[in-house]
N, C-alpha and C positions, 0 to 999 in steps of 0.2 A: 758381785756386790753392787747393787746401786748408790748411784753418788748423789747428792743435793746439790739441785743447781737450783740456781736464781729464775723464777718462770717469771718475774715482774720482765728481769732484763734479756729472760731466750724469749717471751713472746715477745718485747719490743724488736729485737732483733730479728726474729720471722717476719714482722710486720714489716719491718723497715725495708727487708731485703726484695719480700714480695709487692709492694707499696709505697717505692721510693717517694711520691710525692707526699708521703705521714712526716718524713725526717723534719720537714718544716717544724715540726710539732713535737721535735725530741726535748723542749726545756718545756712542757707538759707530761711529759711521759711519766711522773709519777700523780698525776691527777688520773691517768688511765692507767694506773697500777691495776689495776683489780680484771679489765677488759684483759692486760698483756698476757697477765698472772691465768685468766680462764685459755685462753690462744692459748697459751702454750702445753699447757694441761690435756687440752680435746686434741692437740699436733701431736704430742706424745701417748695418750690411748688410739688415737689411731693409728700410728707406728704399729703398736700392739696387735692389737685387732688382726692389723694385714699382716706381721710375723706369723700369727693362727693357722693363715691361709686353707688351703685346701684338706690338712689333714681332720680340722675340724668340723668343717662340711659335712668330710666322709663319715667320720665317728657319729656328728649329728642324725646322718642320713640313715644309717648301721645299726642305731639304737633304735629310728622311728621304724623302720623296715622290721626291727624283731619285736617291738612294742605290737606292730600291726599283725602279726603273724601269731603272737601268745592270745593276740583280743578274740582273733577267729574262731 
C-alpha cells in the first residue's frame, strides 16, 4: 500500500541533504514549495524506473526481437 508523504517537505529534505548550503534558505522553503514538491516526485519515479531494471530491457528487447521476426 502506498503511503502520502508530504513531497513539498521530502523534496526540501533531499535538497537540503544534498545541498547543505540551500538550508540558509529553509524560512523560504514554502516560496519554493512547488520546485521541492516537483524534486521529489522526479526522485521518486526514478526510484521506480531503476526498481524496473533489467527485467524490463529484456521483455522490451524479447517483444522487439519477435516484432522483427513476424515483420520478415
Amino acid at each position: 500500500m502506498k503511503t502520502e508523504i508530504d513531497h513539498v517537505a521530502h523534496g526540501w529534505a533531499l535538497l537540503a541533504l544534498r545541498n547543505p548550503e540551500i538550508r540558509a534558505l529553509s524560512e523560504h522553503r514554502q516560496s519554493i514549495g512547488e520546485m521541492c514538491e516537483a524534486y521529489s516526485i522526479a526522485v521518486l519515479h526514478l526510484r521506480e524506473l531503476r526498481n524496473l531494471g533489467p527485467d524490463t530491457e529484456h521483455e522490451t528487447s524479447y517483444y522487439l526481437t519477435m516484432r522483427a521476426r513476424l515483420s520478415a
